[in-house]
C-alpha positions as CSV (number, residue, x, y, z in Angstrom):
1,X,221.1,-67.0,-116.9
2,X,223.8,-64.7,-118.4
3,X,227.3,-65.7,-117.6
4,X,227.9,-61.8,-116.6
5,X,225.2,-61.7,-114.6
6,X,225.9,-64.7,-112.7
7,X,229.6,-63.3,-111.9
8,X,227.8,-59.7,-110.3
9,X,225.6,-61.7,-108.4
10,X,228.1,-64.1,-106.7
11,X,230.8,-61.2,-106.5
12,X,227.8,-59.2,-104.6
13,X,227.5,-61.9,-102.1
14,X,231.3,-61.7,-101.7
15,X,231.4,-58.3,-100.9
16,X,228.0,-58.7,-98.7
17,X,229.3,-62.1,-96.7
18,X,232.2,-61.5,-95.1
19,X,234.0,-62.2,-91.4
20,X,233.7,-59.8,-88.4
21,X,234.2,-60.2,-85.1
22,X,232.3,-58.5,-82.7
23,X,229.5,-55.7,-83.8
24,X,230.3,-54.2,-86.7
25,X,229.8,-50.5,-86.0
26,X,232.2,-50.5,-82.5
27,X,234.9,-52.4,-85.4
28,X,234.2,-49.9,-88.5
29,X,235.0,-47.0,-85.3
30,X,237.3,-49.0,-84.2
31,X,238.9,-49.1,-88.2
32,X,238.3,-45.5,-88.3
33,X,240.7,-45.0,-85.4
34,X,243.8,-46.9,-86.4
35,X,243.6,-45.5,-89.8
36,X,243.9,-42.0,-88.2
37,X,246.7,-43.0,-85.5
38,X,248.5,-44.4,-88.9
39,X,248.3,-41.7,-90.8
40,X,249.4,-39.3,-87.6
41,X,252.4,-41.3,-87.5
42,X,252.1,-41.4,-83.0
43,X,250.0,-41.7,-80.4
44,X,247.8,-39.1,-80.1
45,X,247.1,-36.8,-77.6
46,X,243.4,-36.3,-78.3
47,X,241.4,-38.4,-80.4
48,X,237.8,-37.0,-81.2
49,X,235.3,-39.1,-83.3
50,X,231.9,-37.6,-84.6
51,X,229.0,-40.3,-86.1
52,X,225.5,-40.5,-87.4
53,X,223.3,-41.6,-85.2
54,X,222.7,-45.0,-86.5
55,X,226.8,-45.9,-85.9
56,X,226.2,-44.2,-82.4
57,X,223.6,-45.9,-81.6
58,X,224.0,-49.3,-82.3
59,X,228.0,-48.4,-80.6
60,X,226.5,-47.9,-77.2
61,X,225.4,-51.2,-75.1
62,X,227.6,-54.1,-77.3
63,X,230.2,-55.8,-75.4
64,X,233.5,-55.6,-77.2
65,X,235.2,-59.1,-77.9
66,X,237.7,-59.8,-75.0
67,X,237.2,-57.2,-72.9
68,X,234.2,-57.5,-70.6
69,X,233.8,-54.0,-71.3
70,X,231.0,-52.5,-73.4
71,X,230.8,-49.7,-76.0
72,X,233.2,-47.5,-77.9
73,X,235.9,-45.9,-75.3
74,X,237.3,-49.2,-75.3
75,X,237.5,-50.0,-78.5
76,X,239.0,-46.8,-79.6
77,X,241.5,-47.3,-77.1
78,X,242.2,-50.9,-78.5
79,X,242.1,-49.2,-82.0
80,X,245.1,-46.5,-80.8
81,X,247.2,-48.5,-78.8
82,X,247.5,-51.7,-81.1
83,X,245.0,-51.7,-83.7
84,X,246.0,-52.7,-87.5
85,X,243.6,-51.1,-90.0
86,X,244.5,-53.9,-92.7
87,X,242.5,-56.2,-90.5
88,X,239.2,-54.5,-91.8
89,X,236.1,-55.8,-89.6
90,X,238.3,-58.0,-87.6
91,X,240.5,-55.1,-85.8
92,X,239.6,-56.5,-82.2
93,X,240.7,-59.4,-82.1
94,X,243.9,-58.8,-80.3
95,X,245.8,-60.7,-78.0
96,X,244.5,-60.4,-74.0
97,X,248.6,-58.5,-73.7
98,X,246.6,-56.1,-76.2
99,X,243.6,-55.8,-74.4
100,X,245.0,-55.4,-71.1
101,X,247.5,-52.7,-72.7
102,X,244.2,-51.1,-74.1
103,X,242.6,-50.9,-70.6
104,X,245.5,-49.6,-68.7
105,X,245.9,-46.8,-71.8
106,X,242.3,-46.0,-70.7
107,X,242.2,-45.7,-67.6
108,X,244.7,-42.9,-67.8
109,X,243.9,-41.1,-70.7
110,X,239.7,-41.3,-71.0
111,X,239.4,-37.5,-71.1
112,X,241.5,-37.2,-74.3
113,X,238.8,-39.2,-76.2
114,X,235.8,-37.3,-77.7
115,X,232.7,-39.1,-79.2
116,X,230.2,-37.2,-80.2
117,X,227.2,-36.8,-83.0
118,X,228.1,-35.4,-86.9
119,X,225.5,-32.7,-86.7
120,X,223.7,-32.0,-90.0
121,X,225.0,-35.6,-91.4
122,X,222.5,-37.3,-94.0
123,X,224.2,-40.3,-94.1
124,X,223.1,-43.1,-92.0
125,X,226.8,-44.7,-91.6
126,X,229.5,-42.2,-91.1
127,X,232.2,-42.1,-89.0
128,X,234.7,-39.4,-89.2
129,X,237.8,-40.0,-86.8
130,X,240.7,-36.8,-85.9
131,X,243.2,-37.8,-84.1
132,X,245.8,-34.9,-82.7
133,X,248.9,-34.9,-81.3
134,X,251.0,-31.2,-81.2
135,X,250.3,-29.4,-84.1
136,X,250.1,-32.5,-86.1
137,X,246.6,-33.8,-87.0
138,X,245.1,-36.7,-89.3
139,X,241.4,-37.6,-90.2
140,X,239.9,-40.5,-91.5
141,X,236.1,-40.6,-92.9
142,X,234.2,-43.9,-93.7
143,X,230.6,-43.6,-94.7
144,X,228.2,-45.8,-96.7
145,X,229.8,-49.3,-95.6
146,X,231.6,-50.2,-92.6
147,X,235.6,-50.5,-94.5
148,X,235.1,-47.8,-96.8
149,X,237.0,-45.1,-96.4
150,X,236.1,-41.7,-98.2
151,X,238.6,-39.4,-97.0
152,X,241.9,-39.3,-95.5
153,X,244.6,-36.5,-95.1
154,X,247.6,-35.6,-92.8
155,X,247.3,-31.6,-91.9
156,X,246.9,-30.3,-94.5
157,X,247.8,-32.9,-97.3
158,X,244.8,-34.9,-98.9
159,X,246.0,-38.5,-99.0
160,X,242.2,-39.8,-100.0
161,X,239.1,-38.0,-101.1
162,X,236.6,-40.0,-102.8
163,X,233.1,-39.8,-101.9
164,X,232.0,-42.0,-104.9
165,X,234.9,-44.9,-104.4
166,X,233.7,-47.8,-105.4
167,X,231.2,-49.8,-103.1
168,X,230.3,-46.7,-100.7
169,X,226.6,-45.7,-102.4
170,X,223.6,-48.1,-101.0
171,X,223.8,-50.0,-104.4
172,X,226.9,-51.7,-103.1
173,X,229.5,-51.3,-105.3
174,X,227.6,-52.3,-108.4
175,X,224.7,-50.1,-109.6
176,X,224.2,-51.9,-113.6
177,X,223.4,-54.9,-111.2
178,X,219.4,-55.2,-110.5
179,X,218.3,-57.4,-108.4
180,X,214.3,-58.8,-108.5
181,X,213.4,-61.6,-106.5
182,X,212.9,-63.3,-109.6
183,X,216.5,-63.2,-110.4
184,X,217.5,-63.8,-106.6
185,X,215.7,-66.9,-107.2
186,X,216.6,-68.3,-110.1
187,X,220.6,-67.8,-109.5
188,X,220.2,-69.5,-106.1
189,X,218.3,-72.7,-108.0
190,X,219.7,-72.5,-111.3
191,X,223.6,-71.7,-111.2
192,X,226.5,-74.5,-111.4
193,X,226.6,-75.8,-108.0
194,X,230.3,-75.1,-107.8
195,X,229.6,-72.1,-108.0
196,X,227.6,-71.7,-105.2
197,X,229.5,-74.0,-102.4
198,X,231.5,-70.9,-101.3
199,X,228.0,-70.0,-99.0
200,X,229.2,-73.1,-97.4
201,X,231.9,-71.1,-95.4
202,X,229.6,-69.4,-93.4
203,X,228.6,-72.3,-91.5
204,X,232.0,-73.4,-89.4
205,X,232.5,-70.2,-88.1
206,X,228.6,-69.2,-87.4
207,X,228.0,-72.9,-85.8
208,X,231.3,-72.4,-83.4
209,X,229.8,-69.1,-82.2
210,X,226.4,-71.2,-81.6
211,X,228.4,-73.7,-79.9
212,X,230.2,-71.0,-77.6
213,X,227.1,-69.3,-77.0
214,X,225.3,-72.3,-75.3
215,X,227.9,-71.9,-72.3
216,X,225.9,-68.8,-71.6
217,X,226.6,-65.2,-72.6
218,X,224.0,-62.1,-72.3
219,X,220.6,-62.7,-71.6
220,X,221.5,-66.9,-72.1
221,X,218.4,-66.9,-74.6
222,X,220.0,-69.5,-76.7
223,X,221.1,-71.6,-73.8
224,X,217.2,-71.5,-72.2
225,X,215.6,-72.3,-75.2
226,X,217.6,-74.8,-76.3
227,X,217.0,-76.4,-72.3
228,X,213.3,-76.5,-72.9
229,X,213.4,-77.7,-76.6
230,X,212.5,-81.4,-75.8
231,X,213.3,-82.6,-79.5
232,X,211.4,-79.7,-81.0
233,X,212.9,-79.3,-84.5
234,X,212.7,-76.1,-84.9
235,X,212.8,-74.4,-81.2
236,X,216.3,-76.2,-81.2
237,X,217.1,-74.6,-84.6
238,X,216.2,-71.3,-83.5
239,X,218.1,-71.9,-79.8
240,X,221.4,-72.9,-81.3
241,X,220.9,-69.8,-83.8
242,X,219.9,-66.9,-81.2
243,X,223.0,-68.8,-79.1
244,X,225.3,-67.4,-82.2
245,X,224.3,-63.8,-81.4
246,X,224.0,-64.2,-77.6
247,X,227.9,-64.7,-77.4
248,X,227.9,-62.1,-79.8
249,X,227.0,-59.5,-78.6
250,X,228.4,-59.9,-75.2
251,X,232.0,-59.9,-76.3
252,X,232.9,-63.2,-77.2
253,X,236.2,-63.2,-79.1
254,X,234.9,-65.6,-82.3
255,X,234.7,-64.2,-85.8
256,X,231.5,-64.9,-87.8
257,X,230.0,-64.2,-91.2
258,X,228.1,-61.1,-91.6
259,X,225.7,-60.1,-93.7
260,X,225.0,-56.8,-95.3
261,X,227.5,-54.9,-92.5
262,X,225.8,-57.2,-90.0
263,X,226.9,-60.5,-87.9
264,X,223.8,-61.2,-86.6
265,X,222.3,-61.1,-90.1
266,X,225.0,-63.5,-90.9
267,X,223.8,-65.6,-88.5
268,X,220.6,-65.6,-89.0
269,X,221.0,-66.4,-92.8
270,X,223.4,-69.7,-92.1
271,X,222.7,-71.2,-89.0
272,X,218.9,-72.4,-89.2
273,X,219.2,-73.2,-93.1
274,X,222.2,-75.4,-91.9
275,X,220.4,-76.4,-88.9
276,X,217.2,-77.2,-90.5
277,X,218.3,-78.5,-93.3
278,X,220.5,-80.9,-91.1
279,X,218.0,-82.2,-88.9
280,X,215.9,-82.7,-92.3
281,X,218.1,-84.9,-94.1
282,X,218.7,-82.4,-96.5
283,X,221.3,-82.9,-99.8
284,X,224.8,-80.7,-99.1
285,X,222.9,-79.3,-103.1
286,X,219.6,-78.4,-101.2
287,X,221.4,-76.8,-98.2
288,X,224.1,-74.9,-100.6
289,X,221.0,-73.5,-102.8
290,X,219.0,-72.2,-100.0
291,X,221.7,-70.7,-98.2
292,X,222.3,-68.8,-101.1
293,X,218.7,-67.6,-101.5
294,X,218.6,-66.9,-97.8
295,X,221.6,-64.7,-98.1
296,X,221.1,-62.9,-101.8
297,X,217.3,-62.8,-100.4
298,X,218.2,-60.5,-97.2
299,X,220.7,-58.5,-99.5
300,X,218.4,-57.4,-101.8
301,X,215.7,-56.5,-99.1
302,X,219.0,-54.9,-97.6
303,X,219.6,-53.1,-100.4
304,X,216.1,-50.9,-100.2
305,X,216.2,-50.2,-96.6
306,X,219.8,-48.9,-96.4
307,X,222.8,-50.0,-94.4
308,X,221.8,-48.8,-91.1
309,X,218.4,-48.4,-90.4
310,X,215.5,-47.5,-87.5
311,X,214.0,-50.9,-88.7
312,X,215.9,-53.7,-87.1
313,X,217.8,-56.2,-89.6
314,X,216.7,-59.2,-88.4
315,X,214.0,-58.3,-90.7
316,X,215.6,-58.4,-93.7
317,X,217.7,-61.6,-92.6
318,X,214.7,-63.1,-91.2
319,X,212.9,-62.7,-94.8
320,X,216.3,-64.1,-96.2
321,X,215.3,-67.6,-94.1
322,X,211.7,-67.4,-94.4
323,X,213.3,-68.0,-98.6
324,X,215.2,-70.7,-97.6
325,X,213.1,-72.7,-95.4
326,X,210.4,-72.9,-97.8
327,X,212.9,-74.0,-100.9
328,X,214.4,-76.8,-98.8
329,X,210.8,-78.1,-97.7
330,X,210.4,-78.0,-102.2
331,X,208.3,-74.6,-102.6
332,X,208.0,-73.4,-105.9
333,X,209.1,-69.5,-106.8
334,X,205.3,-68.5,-106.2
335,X,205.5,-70.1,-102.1
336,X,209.0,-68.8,-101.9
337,X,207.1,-65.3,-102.5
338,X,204.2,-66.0,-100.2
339,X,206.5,-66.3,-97.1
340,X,208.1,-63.0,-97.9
341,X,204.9,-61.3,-98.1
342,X,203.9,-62.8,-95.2
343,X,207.3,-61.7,-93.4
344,X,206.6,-58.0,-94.3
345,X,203.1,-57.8,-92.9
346,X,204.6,-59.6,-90.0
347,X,207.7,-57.4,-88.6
348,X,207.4,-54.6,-90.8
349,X,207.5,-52.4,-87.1
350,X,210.4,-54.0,-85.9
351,X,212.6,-51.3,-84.2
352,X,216.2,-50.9,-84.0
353,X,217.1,-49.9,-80.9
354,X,220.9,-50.2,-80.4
355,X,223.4,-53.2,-80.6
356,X,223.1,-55.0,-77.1
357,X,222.7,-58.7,-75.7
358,X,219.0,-58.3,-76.1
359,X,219.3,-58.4,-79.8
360,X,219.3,-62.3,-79.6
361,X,216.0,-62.0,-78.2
362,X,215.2,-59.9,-81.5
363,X,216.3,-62.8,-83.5
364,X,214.1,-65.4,-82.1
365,X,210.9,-63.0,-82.8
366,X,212.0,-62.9,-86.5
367,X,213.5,-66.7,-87.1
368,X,210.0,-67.9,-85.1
369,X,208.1,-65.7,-87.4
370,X,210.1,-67.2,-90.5
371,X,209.0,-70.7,-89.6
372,X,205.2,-69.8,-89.5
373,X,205.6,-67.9,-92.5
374,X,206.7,-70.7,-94.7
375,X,204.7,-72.8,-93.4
376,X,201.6,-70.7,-94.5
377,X,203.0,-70.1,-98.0
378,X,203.4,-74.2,-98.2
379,X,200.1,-74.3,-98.1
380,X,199.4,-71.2,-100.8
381,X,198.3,-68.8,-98.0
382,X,199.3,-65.8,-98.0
383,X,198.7,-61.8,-97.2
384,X,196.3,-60.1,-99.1
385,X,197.1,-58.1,-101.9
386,X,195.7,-55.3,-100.4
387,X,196.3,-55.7,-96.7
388,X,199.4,-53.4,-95.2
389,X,202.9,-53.1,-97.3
390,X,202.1,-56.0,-99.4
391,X,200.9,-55.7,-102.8
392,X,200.7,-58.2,-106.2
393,X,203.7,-57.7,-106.8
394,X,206.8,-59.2,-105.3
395,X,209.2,-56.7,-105.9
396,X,206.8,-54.0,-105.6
397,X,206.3,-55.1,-101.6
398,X,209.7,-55.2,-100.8
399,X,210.4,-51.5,-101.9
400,X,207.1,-50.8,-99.7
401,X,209.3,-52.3,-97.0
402,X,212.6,-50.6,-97.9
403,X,210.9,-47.2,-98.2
404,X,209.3,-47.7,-94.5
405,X,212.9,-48.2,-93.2
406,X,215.1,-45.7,-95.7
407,X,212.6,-42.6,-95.5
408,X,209.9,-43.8,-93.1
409,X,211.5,-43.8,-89.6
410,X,214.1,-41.2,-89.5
411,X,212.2,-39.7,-86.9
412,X,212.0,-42.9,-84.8
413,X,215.9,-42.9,-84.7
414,X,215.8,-39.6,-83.2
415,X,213.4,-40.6,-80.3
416,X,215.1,-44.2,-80.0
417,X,218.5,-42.1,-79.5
418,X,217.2,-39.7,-77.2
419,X,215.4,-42.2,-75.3
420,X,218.4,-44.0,-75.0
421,X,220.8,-41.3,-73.8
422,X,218.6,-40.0,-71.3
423,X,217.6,-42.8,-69.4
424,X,217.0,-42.8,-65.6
425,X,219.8,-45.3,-64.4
């Protein structure tokens, strides 16, 4: 493979793998926020954020790390009061001095936050932040990627405006770059293992969040499946895993690896590669290749869906490990293809319906799914050509897939958001 080509690649999982702690939309708000109280140069007096549905959705139920709260009042108010916009995706973790300073802000000053919709906003990720104080006023855009600010001015002076800065369309930063699964492939099997062993970061910080999970957070899914795995392999795999995003999404205070804007893809790309691969005896060479195609997999599936997205990512990430389960158990390119297609006939319907503990529950759907998957393809079966999204062709299936979550369910994020702010409590 090209030496050039080989740099994009492992620069694109660079830019795509990175730490976060806590959901990434309530922290790229969060980002939005500080940048704004920066640029103001004080506190504000009113502080109104407008989103795309996507970011407002998936803001609503997620507990915020550290503060047994959920949702974004909170972390806008963590944001204002101590927030450092140089910490990207890792603005909440604050000191509890911070967070109880936050709380206290709050609870005297919740009617001078706004949060409402962007009305006539086509992009799926937007966040537009003005913060006021006087006459004095600042605004800060991101839009595209969670850290990637578009626009920023201070009354009427235009410190940023840049809607094509670099990395904010959906071909992440790096458009001559095209991926094929055949390429994904071949750099995750092919390319100088030291290269590579930079994946192999993922895992501390993913496998302390499993580890923290298992006390019990959310809905305890990882902590009750990993109770009634009796030596199972792989329901202990998928336990430790779902444990990862259990403690989550209910606030706990570890970072983790994301993937694609996302810590519970991140998640689900490392832990049951690492996990399985583990318990299989597998080289540190076999693990470090097929975390790699697990990650670059869901990246590229990524890619063709969008950022943010009616269909759920743990579809995506689940088709990332569904990759790397069937390399380490010595599948060949063609059975590395098979479980794909049988992961997009399989959760292609997979609905996003907000960030929340439940979304651990999600996971285990998916990484189950991934197993089965693999398992087929191991033994050469897969989907029919003809049956569903799949077709012939690789690549050809996963834009069926990326279409059915870029253009296919904007309507379904409309009902999913009415749905969900009109509920009978």
């Amino acid at each position: 493979m090209d030496d050039c080509i080989r740099q994009k690649i492992r620069e694109l999982i660079q830019r795509e793998v990175v730490v976060a702690t806590g959901c990434t939309e309530p922290g790229a708000v969060a980002l939005a926020a500080a940048k704004a109280r920066e640029v103001l140069g004080s506190m504000p007096d009113h502080t109104e954020l407008l989103l795309s549905k996507n970011v407002y959705k998936n803001a609503m139920g997620v507990g915020i790390p550290g503060t047994g709260m959920i949702g974004l009042p909170i972390a806008v108010a963590i944001a204002l009061t101590s927030g450092d916009s140089h910490r990207q995706l890792e603005i909440l973790t604050v000191p509890g001095e911070a967070v109880e300073k936050a709380k206290q802000w709050l609870a005297n000053n919740s009617d001078s936050i706004k949060i409402g919709l962007k009305e006539n906003c086509e992009d799926k990720l937007y966040i537009e932040c003005i913060c006021r104080k006087g006459s004095d006023s600042a605004t800060a855009i991101i839009s595209k990627r969670h850290t990637n600010f578009i626009y920023v001015a201070r009354n009427q002076e235009v410190l940023l405006d840049n809607d094509c800065a670099s990395g904010s369309g959906d071909c992440d930063g790096d458009c001559s770059l095209h991926l094929s699964e055949r390429l994904v492939y071949d750099y995750a099997t092919t390319a100088p293992l030291d290269e590579l062993k930079f994946i192999l970061d993922t895992v501390e910080l993913n496998s302390a969040a499993a580890t923290e999970g298992l006390k019990g957070y959310g809905l305890n899914t990882g902590r009750i499946l990993m109770e009634n795995a009796e030596g199972d392999i792989v329901h202990t795999v998928i336990a430790r895993t779902v444990a990862a995003s259990d403690a989550r999404m209910d606030g706990c205070t570890l970072p983790v690896y994301s993937n694609s804007g996302s810590g519970n893809q991140g998640i689900a790309c490392t832990l049951p590669i690492f996990e399985y691969g583990k318990a299989k005896k597998c080289s540190e060479e076999q693990v470090t290749r097929a975390l790699i195609l697990s990650h670059l997999t869901s990246i590229y599936v990524k890619r063709g869906i969008g950022r943010l997205s009616a269909l759920c990512g743990i579809v995506n990430a689940s088709i990332g490990v569904t990759s790397g389960i069937t390399y380490l158990h010595g599948g060949n390119y063609d059975q590395v293809c098979y479980a794909i297609k049988n992961m997009i006939n399989t959760l292609a319907g997979m609905v996003c319906d907000g960030a929340k503990p439940s979304c651990a529950l999600k996971m285990s759907t998916g990484l189950y799914s991934a197993f089965v998957s693999a398992e087929l393809a191991l033994h050469d079966k897969v989907v029919d050509a003809c049956d569903g999204l799949s077709e012939k062709d690789i690549d050809y299936s996963i834009r069926n897939l990326g279409r059915l979550g870029h253009e296919g369910m904007d309507q379904t994020d409309d009902i999913v958001l009415d749905i969900m702010t009109h509920k009978q409590m």
